[in-house]
C-alpha positions as a Markdown table, in Angstrom:
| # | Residue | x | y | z |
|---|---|---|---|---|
| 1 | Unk | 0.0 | 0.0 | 0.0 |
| 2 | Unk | 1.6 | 3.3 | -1.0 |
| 3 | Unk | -0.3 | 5.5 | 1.6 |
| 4 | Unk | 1.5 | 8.7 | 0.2 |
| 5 | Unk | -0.6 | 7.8 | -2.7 |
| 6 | Unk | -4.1 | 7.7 | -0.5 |
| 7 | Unk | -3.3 | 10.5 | 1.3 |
| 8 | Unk | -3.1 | 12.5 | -2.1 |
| 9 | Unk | -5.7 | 11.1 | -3.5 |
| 10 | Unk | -8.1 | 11.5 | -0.2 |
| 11 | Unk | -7.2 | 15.2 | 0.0 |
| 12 | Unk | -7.9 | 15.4 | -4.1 |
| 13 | Unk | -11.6 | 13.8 | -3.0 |
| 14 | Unk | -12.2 | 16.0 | -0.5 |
| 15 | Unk | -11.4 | 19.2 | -2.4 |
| 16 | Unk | -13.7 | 18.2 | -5.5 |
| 17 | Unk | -16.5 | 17.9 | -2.6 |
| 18 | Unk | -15.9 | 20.9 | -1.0 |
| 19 | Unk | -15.7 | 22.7 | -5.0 |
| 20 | Unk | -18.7 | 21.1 | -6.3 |
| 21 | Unk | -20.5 | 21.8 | -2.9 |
| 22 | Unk | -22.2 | 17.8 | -2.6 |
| 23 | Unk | -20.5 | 17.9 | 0.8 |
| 24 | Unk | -23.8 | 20.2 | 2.0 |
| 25 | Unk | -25.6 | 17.2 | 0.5 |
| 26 | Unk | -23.6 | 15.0 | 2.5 |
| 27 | Unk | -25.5 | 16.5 | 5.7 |
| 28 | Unk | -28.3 | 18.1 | 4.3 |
| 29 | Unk | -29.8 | 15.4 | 2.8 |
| 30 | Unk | -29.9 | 12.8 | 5.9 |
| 31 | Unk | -31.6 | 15.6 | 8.0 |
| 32 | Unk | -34.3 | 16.7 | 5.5 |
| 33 | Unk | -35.4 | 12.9 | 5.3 |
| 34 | Unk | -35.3 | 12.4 | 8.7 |
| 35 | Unk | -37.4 | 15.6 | 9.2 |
| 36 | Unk | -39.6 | 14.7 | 6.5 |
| 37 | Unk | -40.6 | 11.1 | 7.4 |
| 38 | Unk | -40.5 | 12.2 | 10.8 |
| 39 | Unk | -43.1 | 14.5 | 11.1 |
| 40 | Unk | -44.9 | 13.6 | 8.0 |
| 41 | Unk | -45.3 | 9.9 | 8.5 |
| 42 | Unk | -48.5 | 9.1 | 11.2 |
| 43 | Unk | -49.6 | 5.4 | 12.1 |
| 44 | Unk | -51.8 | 7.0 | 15.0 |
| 45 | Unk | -55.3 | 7.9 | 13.8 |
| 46 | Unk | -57.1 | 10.9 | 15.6 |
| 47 | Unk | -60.2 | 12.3 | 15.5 |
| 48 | Unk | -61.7 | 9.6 | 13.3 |
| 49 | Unk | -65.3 | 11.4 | 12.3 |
| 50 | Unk | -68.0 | 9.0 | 13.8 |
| 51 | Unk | -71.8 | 8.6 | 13.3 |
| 52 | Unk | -73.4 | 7.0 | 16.0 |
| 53 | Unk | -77.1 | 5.6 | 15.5 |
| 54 | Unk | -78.3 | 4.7 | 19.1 |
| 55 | Unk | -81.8 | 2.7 | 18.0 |
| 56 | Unk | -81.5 | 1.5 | 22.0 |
| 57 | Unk | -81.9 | 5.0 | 23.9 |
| 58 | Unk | -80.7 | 2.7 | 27.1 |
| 59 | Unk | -78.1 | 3.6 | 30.3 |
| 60 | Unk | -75.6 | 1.3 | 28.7 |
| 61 | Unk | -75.6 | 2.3 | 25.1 |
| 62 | Unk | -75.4 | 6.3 | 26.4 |
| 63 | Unk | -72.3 | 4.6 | 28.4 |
| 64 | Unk | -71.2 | 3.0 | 25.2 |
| 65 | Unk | -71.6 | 6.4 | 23.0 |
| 66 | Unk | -69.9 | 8.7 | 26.1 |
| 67 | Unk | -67.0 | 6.6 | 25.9 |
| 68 | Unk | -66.7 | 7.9 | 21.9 |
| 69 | Unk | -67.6 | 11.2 | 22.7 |
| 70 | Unk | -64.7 | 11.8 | 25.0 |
| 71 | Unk | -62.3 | 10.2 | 23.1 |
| 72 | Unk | -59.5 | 11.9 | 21.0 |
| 73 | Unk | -59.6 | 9.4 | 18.4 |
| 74 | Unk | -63.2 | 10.4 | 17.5 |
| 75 | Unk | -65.2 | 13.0 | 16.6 |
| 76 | Unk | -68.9 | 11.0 | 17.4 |
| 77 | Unk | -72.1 | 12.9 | 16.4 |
| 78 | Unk | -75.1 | 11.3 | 17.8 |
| 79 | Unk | -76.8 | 10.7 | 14.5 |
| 80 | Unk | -80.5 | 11.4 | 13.7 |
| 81 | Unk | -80.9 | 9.8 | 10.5 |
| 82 | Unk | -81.4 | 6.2 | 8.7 |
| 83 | Unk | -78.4 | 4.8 | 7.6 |
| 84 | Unk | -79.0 | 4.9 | 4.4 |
| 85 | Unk | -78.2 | 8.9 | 5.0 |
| 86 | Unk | -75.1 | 8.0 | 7.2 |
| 87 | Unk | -73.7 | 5.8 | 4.7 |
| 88 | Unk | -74.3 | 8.3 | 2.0 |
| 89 | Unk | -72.1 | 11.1 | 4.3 |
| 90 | Unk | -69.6 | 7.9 | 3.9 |
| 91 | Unk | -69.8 | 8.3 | 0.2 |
| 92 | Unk | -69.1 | 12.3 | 0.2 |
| 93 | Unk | -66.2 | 11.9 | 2.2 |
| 94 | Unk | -67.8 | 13.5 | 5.4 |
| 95 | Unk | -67.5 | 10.7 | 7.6 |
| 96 | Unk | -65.2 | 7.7 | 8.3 |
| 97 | Unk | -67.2 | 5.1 | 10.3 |
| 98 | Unk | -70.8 | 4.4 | 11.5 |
| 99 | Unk | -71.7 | 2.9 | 14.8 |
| 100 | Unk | -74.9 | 1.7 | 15.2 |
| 101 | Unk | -76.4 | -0.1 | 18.3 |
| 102 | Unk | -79.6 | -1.8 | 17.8 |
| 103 | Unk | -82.4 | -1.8 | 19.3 |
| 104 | Unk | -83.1 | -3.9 | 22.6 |
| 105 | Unk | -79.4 | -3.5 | 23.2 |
| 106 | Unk | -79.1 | -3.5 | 26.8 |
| 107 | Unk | -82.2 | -5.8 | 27.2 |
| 108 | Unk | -80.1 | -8.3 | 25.7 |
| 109 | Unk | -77.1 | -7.9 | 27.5 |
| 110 | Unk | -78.7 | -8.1 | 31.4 |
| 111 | Unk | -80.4 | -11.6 | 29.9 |
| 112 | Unk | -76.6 | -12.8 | 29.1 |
| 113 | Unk | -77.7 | -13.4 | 25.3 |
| 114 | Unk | -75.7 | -12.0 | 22.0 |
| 115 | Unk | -75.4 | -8.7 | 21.2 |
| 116 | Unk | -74.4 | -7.4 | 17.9 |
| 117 | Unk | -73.0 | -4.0 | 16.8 |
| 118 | Unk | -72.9 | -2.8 | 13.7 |
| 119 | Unk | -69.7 | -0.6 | 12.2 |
| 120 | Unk | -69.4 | 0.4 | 8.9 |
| 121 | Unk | -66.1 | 1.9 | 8.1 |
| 122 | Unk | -64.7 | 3.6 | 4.8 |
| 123 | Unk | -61.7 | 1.1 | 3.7 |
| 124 | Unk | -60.4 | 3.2 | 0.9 |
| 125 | Unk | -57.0 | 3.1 | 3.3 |
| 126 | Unk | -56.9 | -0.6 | 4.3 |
| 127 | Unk | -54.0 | 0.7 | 7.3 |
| 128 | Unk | -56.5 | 3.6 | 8.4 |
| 129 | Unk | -59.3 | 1.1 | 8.3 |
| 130 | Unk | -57.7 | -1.7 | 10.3 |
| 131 | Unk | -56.5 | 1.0 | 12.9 |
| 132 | Unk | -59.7 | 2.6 | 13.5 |
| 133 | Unk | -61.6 | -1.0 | 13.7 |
| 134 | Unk | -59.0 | -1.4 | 16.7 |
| 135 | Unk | -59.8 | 1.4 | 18.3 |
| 136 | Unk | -63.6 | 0.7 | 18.3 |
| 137 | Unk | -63.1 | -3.1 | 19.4 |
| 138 | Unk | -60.6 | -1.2 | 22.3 |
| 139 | Unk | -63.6 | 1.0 | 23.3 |
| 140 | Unk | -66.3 | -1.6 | 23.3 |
| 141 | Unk | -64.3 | -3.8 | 25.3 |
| 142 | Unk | -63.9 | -1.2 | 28.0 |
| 143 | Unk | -67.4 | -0.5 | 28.0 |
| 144 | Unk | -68.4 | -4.2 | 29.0 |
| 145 | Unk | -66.6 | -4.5 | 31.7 |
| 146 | Unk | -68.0 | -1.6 | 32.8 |
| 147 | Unk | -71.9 | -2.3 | 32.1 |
| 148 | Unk | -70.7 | -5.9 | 33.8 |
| 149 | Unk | -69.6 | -4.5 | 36.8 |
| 150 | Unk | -72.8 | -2.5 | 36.9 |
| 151 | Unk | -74.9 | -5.4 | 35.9 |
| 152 | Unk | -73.6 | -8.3 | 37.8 |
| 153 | Unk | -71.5 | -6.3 | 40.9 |
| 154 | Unk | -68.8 | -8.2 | 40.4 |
| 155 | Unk | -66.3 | -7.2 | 37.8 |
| 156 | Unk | -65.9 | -10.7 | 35.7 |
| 157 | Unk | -63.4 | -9.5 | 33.2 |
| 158 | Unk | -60.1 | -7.6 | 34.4 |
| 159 | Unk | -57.7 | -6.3 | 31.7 |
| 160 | Unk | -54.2 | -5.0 | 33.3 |
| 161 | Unk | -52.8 | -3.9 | 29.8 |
| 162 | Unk | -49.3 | -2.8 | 29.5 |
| 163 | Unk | -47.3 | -1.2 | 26.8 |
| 164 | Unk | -43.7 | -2.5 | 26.6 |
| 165 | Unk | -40.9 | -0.1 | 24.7 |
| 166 | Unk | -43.1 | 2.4 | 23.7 |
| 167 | Unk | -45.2 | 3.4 | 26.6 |
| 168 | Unk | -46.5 | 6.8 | 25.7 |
| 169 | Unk | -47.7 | 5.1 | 22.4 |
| 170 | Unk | -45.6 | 8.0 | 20.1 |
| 171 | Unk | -45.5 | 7.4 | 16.6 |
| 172 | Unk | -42.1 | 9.1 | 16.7 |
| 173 | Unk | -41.0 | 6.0 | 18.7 |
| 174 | Unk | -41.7 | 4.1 | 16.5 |
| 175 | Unk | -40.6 | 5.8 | 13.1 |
| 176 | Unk | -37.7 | 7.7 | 13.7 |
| 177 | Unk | -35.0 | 4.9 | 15.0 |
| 178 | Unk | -36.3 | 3.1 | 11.7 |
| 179 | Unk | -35.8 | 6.4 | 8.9 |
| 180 | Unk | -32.1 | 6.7 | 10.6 |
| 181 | Unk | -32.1 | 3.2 | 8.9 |
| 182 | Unk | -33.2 | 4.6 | 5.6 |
| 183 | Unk | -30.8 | 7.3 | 5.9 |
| 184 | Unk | -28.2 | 5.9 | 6.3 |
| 185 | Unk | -28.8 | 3.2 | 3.6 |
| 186 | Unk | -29.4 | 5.7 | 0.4 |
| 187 | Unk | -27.4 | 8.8 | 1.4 |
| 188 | Unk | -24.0 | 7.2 | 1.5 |
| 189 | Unk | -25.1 | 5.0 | -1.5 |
| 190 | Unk | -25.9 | 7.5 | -3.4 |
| 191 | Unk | -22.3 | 9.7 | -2.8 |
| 192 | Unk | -20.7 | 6.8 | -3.5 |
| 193 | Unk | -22.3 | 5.7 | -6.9 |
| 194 | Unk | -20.9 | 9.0 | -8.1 |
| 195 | Unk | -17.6 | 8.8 | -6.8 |
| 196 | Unk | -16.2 | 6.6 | -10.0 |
| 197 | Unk | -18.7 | 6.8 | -12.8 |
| 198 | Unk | -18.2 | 11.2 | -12.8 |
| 199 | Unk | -14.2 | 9.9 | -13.8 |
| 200 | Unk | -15.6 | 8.0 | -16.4 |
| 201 | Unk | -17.9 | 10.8 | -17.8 |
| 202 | Unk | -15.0 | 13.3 | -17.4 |
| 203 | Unk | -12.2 | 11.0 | -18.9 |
| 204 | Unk | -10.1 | 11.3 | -15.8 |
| 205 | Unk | -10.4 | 7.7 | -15.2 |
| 206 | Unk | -7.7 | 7.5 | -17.3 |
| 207 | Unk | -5.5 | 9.0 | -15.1 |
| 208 | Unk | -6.1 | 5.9 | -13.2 |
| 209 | Unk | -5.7 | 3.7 | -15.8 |
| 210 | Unk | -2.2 | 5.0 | -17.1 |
| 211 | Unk | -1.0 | 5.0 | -13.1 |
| 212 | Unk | 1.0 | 2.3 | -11.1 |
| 213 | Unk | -2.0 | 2.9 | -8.3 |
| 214 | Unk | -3.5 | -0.8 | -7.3 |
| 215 | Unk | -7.2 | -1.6 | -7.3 |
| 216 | Unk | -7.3 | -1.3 | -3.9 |
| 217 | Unk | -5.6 | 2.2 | -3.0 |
| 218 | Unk | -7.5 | 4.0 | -5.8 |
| 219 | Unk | -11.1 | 2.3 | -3.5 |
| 220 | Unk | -9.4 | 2.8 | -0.2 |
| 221 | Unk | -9.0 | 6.8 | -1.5 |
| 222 | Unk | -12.4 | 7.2 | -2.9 |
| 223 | Unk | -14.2 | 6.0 | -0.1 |
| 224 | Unk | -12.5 | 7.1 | 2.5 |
| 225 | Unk | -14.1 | 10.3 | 2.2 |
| 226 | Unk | -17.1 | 9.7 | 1.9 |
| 227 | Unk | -16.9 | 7.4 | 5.0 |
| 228 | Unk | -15.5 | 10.2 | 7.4 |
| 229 | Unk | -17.9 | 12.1 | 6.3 |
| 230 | Unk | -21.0 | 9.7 | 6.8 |
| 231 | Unk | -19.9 | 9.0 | 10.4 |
| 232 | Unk | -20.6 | 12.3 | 11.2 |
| 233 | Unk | -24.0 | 11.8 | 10.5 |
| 234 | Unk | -24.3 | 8.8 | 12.8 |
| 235 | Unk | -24.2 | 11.5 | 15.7 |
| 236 | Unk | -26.4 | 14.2 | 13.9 |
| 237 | Unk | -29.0 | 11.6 | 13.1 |
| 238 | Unk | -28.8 | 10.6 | 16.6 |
| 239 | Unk | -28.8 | 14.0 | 18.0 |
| 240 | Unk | -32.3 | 14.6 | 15.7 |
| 241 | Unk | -33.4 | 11.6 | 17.8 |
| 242 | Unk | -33.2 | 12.2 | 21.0 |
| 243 | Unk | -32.8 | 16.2 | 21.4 |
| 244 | Unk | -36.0 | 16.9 | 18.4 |
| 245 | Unk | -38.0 | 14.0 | 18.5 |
| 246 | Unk | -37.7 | 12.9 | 22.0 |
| 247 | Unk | -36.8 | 9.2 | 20.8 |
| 248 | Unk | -35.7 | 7.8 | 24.3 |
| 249 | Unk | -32.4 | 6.2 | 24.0 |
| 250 | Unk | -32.0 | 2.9 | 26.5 |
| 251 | Unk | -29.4 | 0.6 | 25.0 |
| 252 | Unk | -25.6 | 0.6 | 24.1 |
| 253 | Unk | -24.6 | 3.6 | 22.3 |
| 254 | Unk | -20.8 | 1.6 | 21.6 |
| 255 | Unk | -23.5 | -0.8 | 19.7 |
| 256 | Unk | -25.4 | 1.5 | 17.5 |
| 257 | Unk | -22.1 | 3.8 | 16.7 |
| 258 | Unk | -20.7 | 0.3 | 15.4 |
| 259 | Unk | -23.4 | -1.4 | 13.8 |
| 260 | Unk | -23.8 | 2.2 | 12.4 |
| 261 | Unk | -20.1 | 2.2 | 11.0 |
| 262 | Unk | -20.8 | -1.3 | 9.6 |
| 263 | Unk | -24.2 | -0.3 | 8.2 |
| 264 | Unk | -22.0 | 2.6 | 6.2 |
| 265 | Unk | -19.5 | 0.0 | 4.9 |
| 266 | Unk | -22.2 | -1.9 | 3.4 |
| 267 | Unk | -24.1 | 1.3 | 1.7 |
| 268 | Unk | -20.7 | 2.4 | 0.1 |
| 269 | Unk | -20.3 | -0.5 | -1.1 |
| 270 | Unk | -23.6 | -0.8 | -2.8 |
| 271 | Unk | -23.0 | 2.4 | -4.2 |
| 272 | Unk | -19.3 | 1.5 | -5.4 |
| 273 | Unk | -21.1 | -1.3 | -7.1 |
| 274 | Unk | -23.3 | 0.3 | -8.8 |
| 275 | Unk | -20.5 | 3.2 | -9.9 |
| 276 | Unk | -18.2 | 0.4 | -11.1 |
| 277 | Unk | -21.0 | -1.3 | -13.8 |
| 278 | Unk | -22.4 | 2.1 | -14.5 |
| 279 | Unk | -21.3 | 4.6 | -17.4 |
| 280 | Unk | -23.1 | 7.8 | -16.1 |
| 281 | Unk | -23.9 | 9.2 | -13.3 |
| 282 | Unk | -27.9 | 10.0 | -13.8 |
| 283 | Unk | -28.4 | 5.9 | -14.2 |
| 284 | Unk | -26.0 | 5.6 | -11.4 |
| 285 | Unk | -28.2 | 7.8 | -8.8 |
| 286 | Unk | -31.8 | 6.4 | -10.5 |
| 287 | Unk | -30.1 | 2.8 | -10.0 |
| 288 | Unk | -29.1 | 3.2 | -6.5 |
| 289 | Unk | -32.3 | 4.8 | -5.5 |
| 290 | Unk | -34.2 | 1.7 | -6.5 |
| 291 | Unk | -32.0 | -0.5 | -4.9 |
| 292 | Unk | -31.9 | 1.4 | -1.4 |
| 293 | Unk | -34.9 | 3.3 | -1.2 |
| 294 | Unk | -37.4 | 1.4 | -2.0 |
| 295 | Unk | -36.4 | -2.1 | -0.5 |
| 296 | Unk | -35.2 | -0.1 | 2.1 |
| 297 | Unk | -38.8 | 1.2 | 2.8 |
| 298 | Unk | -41.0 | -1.7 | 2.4 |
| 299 | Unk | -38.7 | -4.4 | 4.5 |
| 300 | Unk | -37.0 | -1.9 | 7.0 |
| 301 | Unk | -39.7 | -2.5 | 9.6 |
| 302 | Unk | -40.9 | 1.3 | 9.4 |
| 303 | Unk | -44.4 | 0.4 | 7.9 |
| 304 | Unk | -45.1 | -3.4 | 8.6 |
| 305 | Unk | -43.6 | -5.3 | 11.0 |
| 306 | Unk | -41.2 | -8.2 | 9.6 |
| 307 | Unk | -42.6 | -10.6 | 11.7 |
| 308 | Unk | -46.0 | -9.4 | 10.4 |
| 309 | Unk | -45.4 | -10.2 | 6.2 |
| 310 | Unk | -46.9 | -13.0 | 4.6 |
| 311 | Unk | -44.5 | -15.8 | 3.6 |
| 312 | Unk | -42.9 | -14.5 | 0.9 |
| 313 | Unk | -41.6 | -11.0 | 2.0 |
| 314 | Unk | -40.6 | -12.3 | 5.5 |
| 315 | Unk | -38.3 | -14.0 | 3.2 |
| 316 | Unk | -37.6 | -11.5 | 0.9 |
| 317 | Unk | -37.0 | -9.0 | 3.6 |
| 318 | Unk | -34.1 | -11.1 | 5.0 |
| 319 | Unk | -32.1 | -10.5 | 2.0 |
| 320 | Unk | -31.6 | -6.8 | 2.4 |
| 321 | Unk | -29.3 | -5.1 | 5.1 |
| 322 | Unk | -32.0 | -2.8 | 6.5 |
| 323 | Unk | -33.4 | -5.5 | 8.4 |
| 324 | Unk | -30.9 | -6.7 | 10.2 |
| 325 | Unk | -29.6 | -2.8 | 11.1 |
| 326 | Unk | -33.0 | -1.6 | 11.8 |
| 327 | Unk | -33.2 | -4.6 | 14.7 |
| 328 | Unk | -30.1 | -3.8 | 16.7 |
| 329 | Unk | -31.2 | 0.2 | 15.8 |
| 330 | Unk | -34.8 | -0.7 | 17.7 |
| 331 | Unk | -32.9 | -2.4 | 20.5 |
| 332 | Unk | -30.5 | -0.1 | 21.3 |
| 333 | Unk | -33.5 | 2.9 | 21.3 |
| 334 | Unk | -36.3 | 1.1 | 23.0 |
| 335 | Unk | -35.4 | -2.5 | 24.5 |
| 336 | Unk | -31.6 | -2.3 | 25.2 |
| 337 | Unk | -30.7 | -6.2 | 25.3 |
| 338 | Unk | -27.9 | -5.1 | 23.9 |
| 339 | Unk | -25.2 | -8.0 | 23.0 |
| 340 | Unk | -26.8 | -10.3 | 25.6 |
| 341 | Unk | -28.7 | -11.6 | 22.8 |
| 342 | Unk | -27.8 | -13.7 | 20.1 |
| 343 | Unk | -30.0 | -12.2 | 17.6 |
| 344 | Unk | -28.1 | -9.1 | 18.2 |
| 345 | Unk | -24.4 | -10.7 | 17.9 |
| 346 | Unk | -26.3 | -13.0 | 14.6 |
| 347 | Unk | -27.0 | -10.0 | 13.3 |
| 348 | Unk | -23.9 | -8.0 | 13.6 |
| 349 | Unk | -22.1 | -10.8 | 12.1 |
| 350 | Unk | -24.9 | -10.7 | 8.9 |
| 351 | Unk | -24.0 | -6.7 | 8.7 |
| 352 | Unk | -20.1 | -7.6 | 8.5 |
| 353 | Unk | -20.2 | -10.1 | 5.7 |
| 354 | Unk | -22.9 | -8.0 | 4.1 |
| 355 | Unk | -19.7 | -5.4 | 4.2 |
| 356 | Unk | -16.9 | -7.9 | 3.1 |
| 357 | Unk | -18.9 | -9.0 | 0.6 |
| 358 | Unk | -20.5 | -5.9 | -1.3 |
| 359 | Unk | -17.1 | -4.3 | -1.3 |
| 360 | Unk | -15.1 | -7.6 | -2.7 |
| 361 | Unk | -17.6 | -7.6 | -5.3 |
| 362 | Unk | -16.7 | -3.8 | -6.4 |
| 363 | Unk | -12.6 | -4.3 | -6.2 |
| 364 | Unk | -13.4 | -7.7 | -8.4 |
| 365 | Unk | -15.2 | -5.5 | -10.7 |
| 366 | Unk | -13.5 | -2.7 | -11.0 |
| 367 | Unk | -11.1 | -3.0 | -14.6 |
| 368 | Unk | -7.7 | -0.9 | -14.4 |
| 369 | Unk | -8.4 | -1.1 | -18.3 |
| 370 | Unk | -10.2 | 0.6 | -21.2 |
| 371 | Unk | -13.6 | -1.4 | -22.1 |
């Protein structure tokens, strides 16, 4: 290794980032995602706007429609119409469920037979849907243990329910340790699928053919960079966390600074690949953006729990790196096992060979010779 060499060449990368200003990128970029998604992505569904028909008029269905009333996740307006005219204020968008609760209601219920509500809700967002249809079972649920304490004097059912990891139920919890992830998959990608294929566009890349500098040094130099300058971001993202979003931070931070350093290896060298087979740089950016962002959205665990896909994208999802960085990034936010479990250490040692591998593949591929 002639490090004289690197050294030149490093300070020769550093200067065209600093001239051609894509070091602002470098920090502006990761920040403006993780702003972005942060604030713009919401699983939590408020205010829901509710139609309640109450055909009953009993003491337990008023319980049952107080319980929506003072709610934040509804907006319940006792409705005096058929529903035929609630389902139409479905159809012009100015409602998103009806409640109705028939009639003989609480007659039913103190002579212990079946009682059935009906809920109509506007699926036109299956995820909105399914989260509002949890609420509603969540408030009914609380309701009949209520009108069973009143009706029998004994409270039958007893729920003690307890949030683990997330207490305080914050969708920032939840998203942000995930889009740090995302980040830090396509922004150093992306930086480094330019890094080689802007020689080849501007015929300096000859300068590298025509020099006694190895494979190696000339990939050492050009990511080296880039590299310094993503690890930066491992503590600005984190700062973003904890400081802005209020992300609580419970685990090892040794562990997330070097799965984190790891996580970089492995997105340079995606984006070294993708420089090395590419011949300009507009196919190398659209090319690396489909490979990181959007696998890197679907299987990172942001929207969908892994553990949650159907057959087929559980395994899918175990072929990307996201995965496997988004787990320990989860951990070391929310759970803090930490390297007491082997997941955690299995993982790590995915991450590394993820590393070894994607930047083997770009020295084997990368020609010190005209094509």
């Amino acid at each position: 290794m002639k490090w004289r060499v690197i050294k030149a060449y490093i300070v020769k990368e550093l200067t065209e980032l600093i001239r051609t200003r894509l070091i602002v990128m470098v920090y502006l970029m990761p920040s403006m995602i993780l702003l972005l998604f942060g604030y713009g992505i919401r699983m939590e569904v408020t205010h829901a706007r509710t139609i309640i028909l109450d055909y009953d008029q009993s003491h337990f269905s008023h319980m049952l429609t107080e319980k929506f009333e003072h709610s934040k996740y509804f907006d319940a307006q006792i409705g005096l119409m058929s529903e035929a005219q609630a389902l139409h204020q479905i159809k012009k968008a100015k409602a998103d469920m009806i409640l109705i609760i028939p009639a003989s209601f609480q007659k039913r219920l103190l002579h212990g037979q079946k009682s059935e509500i009906g809920l109509f809700i506007d699926g036109a967002f299956p995820t909105r849907a399914t989260t509002m249809e949890s609420y509603v079972q969540g408030v009914v649920l609380q309701a009949s243990q209520e009108a069973e304490n009143i009706a029998l004097k004994k409270g039958m059912i007893v729920i003690n329910n307890r949030n683990l990891f997330n207490q305080a139920m914050r969708d920032e919890n939840a998203m942000v340790p995930g889009l740090i992830g995302l980040v830090l998959l396509v922004a150093p990608a992306i930086l480094a699928a330019l890094l080689i294929v802007k020689e080849k566009e501007k015929g300096t890349i000859f300068n590298f053919y025509a020099s006694p500098v190895g494979k190696g040094e000339f990939l050492i130099a050009k990511l080296a960079p880039a590299f310094l300058l993503h690890s930066l971001n491992i503590f600005i993202l984190f700062l973003w966390a904890t400081y802005l979003f209020e992300v609580p931070f419970r685990g090892s931070f040794w562990l997330y600074w070097l799965s984190s350093e790891l996580y970089i290896f492995i997105s340079l060298g995606i984006g070294m690949l993708i420089s090395v087979v590419t011949r300009s740089q507009i196919a190398a950016v659209v090319m690396t953006v489909i490979v990181t962002l959007l696998p890197g959205f679907l299987y990172s665990g942001i929207i969908l729990p892994i553990s949650a896909m159907d057959k087929a994208s559980y395994i899918e999802a175990h072929f990307f790196p996201i995965m496997y960085y988004n787990h320990i990034l989860y951990d070391t936010f929310l759970i803090s096992q930490g390297i007491a479990s082997e997941k955690i250490v299995l993982y790590l040692g995915v991450l590394f060979l993820y590393a070894v591998i994607l930047l083997g593949l770009g020295t084997l591929f990368l020609k010190k010779e005209l094509r």
